[in-house]
Backbone as XML, in Angstrom:
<?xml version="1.0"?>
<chain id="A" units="angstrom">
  <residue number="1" name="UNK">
    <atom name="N" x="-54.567" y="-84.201" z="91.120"/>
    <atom name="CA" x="-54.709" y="-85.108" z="89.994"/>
    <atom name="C" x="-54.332" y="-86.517" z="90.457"/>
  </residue>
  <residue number="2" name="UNK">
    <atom name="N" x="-54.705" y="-87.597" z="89.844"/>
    <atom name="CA" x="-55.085" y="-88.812" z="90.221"/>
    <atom name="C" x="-53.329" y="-89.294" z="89.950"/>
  </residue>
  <residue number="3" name="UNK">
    <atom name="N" x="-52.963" y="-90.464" z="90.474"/>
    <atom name="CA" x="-52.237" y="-91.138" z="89.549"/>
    <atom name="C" x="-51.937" y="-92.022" z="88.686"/>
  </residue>
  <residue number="4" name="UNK">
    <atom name="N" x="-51.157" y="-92.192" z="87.147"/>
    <atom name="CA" x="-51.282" y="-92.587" z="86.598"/>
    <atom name="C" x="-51.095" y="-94.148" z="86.645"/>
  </residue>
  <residue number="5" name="UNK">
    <atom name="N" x="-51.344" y="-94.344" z="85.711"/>
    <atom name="CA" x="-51.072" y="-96.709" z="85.309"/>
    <atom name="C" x="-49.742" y="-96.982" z="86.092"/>
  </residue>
  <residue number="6" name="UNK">
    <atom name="N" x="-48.418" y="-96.213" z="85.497"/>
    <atom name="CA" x="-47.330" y="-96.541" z="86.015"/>
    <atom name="C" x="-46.710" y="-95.982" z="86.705"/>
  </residue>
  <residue number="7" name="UNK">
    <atom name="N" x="-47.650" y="-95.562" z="87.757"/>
    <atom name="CA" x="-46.981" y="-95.116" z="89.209"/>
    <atom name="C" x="-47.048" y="-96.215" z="89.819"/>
  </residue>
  <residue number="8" name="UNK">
    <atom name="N" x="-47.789" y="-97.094" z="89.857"/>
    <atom name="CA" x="-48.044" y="-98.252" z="90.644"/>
    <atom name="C" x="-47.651" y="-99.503" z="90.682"/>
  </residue>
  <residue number="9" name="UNK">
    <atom name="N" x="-45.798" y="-99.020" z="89.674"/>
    <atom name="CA" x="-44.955" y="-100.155" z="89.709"/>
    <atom name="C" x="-43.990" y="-99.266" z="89.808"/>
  </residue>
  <residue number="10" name="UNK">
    <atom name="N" x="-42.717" y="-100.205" z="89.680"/>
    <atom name="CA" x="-41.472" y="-99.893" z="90.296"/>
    <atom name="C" x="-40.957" y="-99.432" z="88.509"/>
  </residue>
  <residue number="11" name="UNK">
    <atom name="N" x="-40.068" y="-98.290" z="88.504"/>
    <atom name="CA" x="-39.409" y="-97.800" z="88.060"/>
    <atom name="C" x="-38.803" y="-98.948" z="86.812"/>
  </residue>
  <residue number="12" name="UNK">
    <atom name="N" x="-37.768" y="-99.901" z="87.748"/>
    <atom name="CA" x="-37.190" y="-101.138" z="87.241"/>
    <atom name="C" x="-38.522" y="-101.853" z="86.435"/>
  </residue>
  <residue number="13" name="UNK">
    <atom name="N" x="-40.101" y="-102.305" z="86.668"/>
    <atom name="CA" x="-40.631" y="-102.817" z="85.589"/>
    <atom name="C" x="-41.516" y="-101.940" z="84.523"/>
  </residue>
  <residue number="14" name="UNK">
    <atom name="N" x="-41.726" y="-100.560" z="85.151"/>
    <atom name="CA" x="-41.689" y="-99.289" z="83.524"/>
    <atom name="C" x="-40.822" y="-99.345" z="82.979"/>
  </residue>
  <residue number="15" name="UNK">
    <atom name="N" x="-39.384" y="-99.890" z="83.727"/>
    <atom name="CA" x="-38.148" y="-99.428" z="82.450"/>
    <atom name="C" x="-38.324" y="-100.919" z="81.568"/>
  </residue>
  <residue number="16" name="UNK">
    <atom name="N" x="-38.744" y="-102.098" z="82.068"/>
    <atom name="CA" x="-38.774" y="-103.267" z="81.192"/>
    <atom name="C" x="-39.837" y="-103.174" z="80.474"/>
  </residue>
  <residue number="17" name="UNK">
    <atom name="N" x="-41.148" y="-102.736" z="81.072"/>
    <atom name="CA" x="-42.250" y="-102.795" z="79.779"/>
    <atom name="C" x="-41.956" y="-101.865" z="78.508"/>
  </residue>
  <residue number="18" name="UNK">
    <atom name="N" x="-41.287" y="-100.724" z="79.028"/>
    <atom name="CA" x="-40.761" y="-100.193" z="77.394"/>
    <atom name="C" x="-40.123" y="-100.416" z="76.707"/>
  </residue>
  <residue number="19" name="UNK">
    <atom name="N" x="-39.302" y="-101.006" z="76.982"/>
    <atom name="CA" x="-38.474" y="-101.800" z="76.534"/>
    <atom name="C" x="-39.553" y="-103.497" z="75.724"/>
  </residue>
  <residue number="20" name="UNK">
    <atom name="N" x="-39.930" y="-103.625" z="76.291"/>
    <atom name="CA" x="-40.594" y="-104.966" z="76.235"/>
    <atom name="C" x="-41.872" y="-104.212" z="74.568"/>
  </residue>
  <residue number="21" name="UNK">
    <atom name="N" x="-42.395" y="-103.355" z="75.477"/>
    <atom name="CA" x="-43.756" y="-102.502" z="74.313"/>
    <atom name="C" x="-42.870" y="-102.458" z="72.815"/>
  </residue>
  <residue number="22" name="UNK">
    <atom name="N" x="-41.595" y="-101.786" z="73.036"/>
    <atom name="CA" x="-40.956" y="-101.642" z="71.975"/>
    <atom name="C" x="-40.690" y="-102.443" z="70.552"/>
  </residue>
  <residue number="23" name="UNK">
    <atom name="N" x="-40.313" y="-103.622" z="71.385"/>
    <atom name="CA" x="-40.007" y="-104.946" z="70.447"/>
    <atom name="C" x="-41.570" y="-105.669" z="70.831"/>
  </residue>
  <residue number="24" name="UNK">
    <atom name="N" x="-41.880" y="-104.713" z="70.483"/>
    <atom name="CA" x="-43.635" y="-105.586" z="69.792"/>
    <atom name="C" x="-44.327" y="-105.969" z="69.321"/>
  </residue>
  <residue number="25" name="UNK">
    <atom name="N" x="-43.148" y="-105.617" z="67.880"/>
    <atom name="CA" x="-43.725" y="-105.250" z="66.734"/>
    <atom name="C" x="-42.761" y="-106.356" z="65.773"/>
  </residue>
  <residue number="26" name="UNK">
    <atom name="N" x="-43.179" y="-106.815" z="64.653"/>
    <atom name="CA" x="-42.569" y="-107.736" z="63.799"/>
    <atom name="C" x="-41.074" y="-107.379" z="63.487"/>
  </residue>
  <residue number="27" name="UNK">
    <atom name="N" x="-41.644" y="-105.939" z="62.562"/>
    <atom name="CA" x="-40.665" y="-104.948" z="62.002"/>
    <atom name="C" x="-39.758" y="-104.640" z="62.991"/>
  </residue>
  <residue number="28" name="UNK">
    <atom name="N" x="-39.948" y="-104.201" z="64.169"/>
    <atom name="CA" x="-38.952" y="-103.406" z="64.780"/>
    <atom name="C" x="-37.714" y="-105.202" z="65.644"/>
  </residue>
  <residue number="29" name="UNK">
    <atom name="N" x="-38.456" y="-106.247" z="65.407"/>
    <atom name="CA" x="-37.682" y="-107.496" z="65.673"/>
    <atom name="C" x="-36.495" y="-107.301" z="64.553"/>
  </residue>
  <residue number="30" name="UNK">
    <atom name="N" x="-36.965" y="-107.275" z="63.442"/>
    <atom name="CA" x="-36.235" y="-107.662" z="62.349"/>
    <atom name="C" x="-35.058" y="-106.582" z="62.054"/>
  </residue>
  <residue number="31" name="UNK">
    <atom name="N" x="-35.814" y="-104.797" z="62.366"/>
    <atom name="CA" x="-34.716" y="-104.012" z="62.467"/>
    <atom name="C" x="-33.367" y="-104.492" z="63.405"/>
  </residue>
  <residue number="32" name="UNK">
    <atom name="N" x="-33.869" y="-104.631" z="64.833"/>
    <atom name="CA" x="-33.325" y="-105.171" z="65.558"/>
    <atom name="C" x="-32.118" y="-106.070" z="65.120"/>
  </residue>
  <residue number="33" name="UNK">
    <atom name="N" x="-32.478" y="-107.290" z="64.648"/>
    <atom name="CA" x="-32.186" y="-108.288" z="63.706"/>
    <atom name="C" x="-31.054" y="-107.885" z="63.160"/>
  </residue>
  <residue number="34" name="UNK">
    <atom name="N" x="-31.415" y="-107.078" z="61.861"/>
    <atom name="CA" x="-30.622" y="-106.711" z="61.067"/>
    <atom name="C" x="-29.398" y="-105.578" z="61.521"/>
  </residue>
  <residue number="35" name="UNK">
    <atom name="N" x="-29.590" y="-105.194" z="62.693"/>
    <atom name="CA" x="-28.648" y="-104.083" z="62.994"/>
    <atom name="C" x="-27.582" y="-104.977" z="64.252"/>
  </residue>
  <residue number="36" name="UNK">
    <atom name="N" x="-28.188" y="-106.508" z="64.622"/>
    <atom name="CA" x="-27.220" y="-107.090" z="64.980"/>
    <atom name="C" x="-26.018" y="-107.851" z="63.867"/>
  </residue>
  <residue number="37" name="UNK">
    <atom name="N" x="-26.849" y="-107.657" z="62.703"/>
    <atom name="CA" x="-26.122" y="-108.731" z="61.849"/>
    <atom name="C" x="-25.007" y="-107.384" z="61.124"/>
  </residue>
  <residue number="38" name="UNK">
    <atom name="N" x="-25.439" y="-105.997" z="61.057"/>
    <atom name="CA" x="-24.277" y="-105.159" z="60.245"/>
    <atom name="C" x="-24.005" y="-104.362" z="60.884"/>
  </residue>
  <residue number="39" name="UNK">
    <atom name="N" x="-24.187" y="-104.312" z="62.484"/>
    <atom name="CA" x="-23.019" y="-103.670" z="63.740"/>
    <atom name="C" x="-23.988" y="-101.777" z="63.654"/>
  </residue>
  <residue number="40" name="UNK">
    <atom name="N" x="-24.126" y="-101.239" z="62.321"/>
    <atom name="CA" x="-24.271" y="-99.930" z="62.138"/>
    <atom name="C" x="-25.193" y="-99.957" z="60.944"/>
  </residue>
  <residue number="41" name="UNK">
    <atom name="N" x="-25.679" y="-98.740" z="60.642"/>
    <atom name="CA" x="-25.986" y="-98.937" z="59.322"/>
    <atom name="C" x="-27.232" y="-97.253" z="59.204"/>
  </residue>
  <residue number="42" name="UNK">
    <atom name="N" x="-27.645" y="-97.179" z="57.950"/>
    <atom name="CA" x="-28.737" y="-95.668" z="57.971"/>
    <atom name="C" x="-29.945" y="-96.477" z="57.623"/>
  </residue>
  <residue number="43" name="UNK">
    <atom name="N" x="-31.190" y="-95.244" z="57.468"/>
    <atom name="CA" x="-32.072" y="-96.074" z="57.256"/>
    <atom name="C" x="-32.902" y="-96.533" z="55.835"/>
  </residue>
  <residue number="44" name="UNK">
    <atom name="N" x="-32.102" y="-95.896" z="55.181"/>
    <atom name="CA" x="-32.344" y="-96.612" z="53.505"/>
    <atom name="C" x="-31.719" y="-98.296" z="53.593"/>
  </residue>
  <residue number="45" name="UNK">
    <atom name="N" x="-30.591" y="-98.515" z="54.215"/>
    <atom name="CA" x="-29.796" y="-99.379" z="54.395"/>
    <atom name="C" x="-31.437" y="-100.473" z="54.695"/>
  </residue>
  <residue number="46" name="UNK">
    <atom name="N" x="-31.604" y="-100.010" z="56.010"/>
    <atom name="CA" x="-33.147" y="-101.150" z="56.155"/>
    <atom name="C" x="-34.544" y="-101.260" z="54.995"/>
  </residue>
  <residue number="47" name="UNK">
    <atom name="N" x="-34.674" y="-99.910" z="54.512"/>
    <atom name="CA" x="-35.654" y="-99.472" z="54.082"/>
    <atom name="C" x="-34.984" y="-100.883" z="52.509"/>
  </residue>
  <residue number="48" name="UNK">
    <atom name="N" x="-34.041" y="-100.894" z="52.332"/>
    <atom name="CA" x="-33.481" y="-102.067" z="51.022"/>
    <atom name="C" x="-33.689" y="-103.810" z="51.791"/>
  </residue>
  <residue number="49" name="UNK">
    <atom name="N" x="-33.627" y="-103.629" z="52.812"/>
    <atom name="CA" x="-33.631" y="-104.861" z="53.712"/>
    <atom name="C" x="-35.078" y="-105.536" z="53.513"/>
  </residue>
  <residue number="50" name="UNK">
    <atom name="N" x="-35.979" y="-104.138" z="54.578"/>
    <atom name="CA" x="-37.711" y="-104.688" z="54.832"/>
    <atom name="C" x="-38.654" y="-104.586" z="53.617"/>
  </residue>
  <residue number="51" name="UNK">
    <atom name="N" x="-39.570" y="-104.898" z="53.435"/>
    <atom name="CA" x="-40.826" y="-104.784" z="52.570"/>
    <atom name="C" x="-41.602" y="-103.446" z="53.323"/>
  </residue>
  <residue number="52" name="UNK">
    <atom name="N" x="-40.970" y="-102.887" z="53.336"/>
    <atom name="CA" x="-41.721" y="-101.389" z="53.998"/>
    <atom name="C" x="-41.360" y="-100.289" z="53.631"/>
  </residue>
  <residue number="53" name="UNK">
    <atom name="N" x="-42.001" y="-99.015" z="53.569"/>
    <atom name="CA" x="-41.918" y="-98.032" z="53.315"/>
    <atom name="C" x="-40.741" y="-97.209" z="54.147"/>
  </residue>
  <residue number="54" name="UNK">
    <atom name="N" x="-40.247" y="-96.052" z="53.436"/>
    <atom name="CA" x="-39.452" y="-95.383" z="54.181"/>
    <atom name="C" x="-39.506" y="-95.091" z="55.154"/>
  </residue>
  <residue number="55" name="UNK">
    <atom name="N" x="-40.755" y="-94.070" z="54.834"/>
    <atom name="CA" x="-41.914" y="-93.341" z="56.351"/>
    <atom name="C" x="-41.941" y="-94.543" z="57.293"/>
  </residue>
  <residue number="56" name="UNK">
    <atom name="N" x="-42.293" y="-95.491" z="57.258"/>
    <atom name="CA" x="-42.515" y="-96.688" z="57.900"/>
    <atom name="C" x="-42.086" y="-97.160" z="58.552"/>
  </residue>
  <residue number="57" name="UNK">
    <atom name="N" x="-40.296" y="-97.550" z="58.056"/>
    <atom name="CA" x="-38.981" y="-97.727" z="59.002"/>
    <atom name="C" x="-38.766" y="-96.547" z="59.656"/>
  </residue>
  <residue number="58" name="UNK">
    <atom name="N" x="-38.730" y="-95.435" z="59.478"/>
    <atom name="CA" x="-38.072" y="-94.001" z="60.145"/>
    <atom name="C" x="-39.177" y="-94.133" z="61.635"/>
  </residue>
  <residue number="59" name="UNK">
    <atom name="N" x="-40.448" y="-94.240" z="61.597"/>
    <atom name="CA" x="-41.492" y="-94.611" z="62.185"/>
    <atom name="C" x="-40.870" y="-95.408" z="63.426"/>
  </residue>
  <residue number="60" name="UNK">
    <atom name="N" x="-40.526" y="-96.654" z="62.942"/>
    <atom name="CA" x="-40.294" y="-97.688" z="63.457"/>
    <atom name="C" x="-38.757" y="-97.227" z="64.410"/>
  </residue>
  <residue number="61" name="UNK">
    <atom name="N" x="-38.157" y="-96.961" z="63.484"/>
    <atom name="CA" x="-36.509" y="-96.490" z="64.470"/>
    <atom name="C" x="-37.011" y="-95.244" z="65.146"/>
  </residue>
  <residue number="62" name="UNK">
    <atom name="N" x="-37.637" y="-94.821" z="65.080"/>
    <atom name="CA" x="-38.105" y="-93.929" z="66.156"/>
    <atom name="C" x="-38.374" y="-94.503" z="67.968"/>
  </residue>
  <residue number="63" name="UNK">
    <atom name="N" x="-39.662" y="-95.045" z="67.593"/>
    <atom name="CA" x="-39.902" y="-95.637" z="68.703"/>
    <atom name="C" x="-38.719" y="-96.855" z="69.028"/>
  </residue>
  <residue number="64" name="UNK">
    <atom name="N" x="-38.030" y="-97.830" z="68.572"/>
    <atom name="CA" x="-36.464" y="-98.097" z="69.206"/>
    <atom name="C" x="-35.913" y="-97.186" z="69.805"/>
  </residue>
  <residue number="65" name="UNK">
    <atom name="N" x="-35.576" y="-95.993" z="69.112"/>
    <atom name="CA" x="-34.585" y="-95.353" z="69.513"/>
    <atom name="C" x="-35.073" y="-94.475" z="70.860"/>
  </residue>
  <residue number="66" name="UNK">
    <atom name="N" x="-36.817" y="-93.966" z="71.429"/>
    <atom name="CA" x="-37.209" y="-93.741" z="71.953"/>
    <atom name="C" x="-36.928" y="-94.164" z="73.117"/>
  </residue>
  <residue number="67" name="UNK">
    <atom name="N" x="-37.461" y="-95.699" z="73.137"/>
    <atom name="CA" x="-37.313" y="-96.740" z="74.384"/>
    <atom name="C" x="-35.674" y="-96.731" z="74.597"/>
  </residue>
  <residue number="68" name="UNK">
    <atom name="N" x="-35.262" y="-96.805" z="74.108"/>
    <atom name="CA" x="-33.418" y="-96.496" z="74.120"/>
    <atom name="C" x="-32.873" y="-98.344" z="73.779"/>
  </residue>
  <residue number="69" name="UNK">
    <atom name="N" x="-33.109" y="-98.576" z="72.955"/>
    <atom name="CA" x="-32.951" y="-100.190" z="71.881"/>
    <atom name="C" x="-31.637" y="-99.666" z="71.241"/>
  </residue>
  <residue number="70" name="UNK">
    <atom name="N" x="-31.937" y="-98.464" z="70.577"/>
    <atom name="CA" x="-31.152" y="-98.259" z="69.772"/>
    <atom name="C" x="-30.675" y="-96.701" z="69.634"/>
  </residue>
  <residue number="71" name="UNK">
    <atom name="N" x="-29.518" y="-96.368" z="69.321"/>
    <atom name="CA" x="-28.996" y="-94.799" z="69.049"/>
    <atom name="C" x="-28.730" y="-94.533" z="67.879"/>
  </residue>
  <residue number="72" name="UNK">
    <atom name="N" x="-28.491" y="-93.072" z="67.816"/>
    <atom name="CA" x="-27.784" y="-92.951" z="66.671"/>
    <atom name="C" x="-27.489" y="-91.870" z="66.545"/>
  </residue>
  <residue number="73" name="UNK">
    <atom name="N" x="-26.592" y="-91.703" z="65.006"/>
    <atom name="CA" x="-25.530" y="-90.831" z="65.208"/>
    <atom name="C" x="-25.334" y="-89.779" z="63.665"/>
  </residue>
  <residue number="74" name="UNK">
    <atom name="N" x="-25.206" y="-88.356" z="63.899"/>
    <atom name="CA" x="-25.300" y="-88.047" z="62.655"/>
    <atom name="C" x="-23.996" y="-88.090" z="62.267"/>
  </residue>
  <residue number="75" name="UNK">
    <atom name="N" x="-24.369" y="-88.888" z="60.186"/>
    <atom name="CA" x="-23.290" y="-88.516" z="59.899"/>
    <atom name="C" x="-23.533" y="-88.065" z="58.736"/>
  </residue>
  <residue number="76" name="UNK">
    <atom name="N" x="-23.117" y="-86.299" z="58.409"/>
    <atom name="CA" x="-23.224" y="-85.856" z="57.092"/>
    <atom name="C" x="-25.076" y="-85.691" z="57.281"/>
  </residue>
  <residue number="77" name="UNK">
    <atom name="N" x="-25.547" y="-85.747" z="56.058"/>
    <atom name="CA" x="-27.297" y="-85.334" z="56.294"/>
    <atom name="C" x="-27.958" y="-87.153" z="56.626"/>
  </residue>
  <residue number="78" name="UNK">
    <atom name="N" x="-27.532" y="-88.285" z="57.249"/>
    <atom name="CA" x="-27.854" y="-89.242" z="57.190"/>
    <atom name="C" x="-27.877" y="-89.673" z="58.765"/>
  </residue>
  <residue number="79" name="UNK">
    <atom name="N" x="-28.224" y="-90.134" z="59.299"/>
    <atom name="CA" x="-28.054" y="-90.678" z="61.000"/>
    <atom name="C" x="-27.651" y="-92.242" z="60.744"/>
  </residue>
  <residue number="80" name="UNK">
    <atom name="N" x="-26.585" y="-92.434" z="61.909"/>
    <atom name="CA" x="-26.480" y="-94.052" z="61.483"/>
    <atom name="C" x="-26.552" y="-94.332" z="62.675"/>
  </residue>
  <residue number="81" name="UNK">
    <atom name="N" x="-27.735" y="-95.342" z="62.763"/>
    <atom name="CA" x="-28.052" y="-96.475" z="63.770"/>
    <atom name="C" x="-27.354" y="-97.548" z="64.431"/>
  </residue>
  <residue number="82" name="UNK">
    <atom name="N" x="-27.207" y="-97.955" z="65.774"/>
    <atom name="CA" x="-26.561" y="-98.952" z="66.401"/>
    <atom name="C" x="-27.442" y="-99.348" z="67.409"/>
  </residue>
  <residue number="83" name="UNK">
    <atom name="N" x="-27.505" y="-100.803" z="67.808"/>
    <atom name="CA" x="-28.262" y="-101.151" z="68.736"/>
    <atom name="C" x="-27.133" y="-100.615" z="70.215"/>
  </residue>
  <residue number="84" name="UNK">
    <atom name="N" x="-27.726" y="-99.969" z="71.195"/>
    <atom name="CA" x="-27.733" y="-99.373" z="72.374"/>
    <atom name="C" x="-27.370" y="-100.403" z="73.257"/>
  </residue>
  <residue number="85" name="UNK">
    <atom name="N" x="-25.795" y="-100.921" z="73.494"/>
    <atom name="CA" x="-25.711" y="-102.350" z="74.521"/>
    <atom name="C" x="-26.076" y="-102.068" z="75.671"/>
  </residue>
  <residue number="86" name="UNK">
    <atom name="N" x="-26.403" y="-101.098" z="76.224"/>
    <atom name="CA" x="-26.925" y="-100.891" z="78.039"/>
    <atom name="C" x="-28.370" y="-101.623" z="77.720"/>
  </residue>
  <residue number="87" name="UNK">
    <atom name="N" x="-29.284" y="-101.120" z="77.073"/>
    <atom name="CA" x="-30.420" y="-101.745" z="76.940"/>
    <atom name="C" x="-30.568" y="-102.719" z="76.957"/>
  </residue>
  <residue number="88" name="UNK">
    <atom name="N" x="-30.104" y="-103.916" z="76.154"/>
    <atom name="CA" x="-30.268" y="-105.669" z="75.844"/>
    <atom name="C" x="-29.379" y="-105.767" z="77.240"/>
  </residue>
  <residue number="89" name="UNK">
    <atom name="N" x="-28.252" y="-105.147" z="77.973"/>
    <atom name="CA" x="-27.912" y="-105.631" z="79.425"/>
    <atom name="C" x="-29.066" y="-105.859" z="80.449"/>
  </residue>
  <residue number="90" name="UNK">
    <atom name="N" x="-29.722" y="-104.871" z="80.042"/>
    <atom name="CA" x="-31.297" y="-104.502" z="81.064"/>
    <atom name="C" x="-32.063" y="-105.523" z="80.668"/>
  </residue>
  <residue number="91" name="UNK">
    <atom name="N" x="-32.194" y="-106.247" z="79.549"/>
    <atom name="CA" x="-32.994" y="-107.344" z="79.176"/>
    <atom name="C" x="-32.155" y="-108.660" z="79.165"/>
  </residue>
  <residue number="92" name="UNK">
    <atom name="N" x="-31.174" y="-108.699" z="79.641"/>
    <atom name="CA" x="-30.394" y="-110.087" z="79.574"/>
    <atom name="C" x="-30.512" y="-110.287" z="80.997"/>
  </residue>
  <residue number="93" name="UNK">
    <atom name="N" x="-30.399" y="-109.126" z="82.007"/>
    <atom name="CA" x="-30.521" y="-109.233" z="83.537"/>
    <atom name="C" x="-31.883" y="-109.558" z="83.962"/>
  </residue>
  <residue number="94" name="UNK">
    <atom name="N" x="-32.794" y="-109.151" z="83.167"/>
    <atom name="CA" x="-34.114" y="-109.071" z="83.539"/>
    <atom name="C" x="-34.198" y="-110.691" z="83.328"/>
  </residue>
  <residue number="95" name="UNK">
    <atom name="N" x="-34.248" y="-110.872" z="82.499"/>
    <atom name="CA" x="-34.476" y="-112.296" z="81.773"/>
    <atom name="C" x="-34.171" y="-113.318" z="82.084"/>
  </residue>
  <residue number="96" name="UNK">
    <atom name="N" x="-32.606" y="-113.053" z="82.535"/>
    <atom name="CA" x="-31.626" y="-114.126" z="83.155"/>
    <atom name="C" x="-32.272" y="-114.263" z="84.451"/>
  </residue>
  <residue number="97" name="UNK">
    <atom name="N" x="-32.794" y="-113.067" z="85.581"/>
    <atom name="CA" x="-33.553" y="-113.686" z="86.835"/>
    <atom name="C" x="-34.689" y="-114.489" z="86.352"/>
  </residue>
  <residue number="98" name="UNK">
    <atom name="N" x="-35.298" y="-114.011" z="85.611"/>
    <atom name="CA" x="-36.588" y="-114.977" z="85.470"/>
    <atom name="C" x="-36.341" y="-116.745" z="84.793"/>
  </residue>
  <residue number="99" name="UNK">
    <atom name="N" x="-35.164" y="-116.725" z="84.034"/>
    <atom name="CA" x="-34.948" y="-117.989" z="84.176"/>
    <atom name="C" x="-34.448" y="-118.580" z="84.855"/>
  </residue>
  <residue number="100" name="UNK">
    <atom name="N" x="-33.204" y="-117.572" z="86.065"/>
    <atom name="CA" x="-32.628" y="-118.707" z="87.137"/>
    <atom name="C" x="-34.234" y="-119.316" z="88.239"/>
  </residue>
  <residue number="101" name="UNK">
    <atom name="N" x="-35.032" y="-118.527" z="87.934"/>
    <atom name="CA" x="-36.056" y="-118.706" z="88.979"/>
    <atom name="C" x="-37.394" y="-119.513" z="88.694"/>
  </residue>
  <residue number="102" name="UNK">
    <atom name="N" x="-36.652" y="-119.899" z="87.326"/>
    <atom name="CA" x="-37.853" y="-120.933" z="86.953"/>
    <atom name="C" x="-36.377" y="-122.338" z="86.550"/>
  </residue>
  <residue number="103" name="UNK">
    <atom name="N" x="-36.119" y="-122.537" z="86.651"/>
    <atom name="CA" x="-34.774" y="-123.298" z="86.674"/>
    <atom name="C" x="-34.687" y="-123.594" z="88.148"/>
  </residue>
  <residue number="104" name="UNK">
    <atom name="N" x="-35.055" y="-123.007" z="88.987"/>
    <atom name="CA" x="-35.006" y="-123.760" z="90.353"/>
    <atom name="C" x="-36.210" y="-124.269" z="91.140"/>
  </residue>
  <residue number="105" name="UNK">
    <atom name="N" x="-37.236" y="-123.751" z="90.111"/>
    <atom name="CA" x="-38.871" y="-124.292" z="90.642"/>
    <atom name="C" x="-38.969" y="-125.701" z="89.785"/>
  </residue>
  <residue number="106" name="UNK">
    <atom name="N" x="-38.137" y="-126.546" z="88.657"/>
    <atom name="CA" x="-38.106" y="-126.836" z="88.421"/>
    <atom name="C" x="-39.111" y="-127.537" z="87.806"/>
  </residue>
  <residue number="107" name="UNK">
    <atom name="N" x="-40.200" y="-127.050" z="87.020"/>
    <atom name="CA" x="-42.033" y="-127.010" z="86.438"/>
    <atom name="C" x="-42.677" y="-127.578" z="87.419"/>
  </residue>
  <residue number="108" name="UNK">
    <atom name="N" x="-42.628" y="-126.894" z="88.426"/>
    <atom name="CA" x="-43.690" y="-126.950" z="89.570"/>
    <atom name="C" x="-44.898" y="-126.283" z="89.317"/>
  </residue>
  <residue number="109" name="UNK">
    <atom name="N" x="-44.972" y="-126.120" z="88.063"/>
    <atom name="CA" x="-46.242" y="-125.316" z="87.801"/>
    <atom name="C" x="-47.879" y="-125.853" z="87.377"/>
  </residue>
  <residue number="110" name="UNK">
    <atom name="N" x="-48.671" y="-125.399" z="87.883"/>
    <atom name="CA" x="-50.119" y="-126.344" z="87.299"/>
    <atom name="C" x="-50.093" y="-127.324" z="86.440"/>
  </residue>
</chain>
């Protein structure tokens, strides 16, 4: 069998495009958002927040919680959500090279 799209990068930029695919989406910014602004929280908690359906957010914290954005935790029949700090480390490192490295090309660009 052949190989796939993302064999033909490094590990380190599959782990950023999912990460990256993840927050792709309006909604899942704003979950994001909102789960920096109240540390924890379930998902009625958002579902009172967004203009969206239940199904919709559960949807949505899925794929976060997939890419690993975010965890969570049961409590009682409810799961409560936290944004995942290893992840945004992986995107502050990622990020932070790409700006020390345009910070020293100093818009040498076309």
């Amino acid at each position: 069998m052949g190989a796939t799209k993302t064999d033909h990068f490094t590990d380190k930029q599959n782990a950023i495009a999912v990460l990256a695919k993840a927050l792709g989406h309006p909604a899942r910014i704003a979950i994001m958002e909102y789960l920096m602004k109240v540390d924890t929280c379930i998902c009625g908690d958002i579902v009172n927040e967004l203009p969206l359906a239940q199904p919709t957010v559960s949807q949505h914290l899925k794929e976060l919680k997939n890419a690993g954005l975010i965890k969570g935790s049961i409590e009682g029949t409810a799961i409560c959500y936290c944004i995942d700090e290893k992840a945004i480390e992986k995107l502050q490192v990622y990020f932070g090279v790409i700006s020390k490295k345009l910070n020293s090309k100093k818009n040498n660009c076309c």
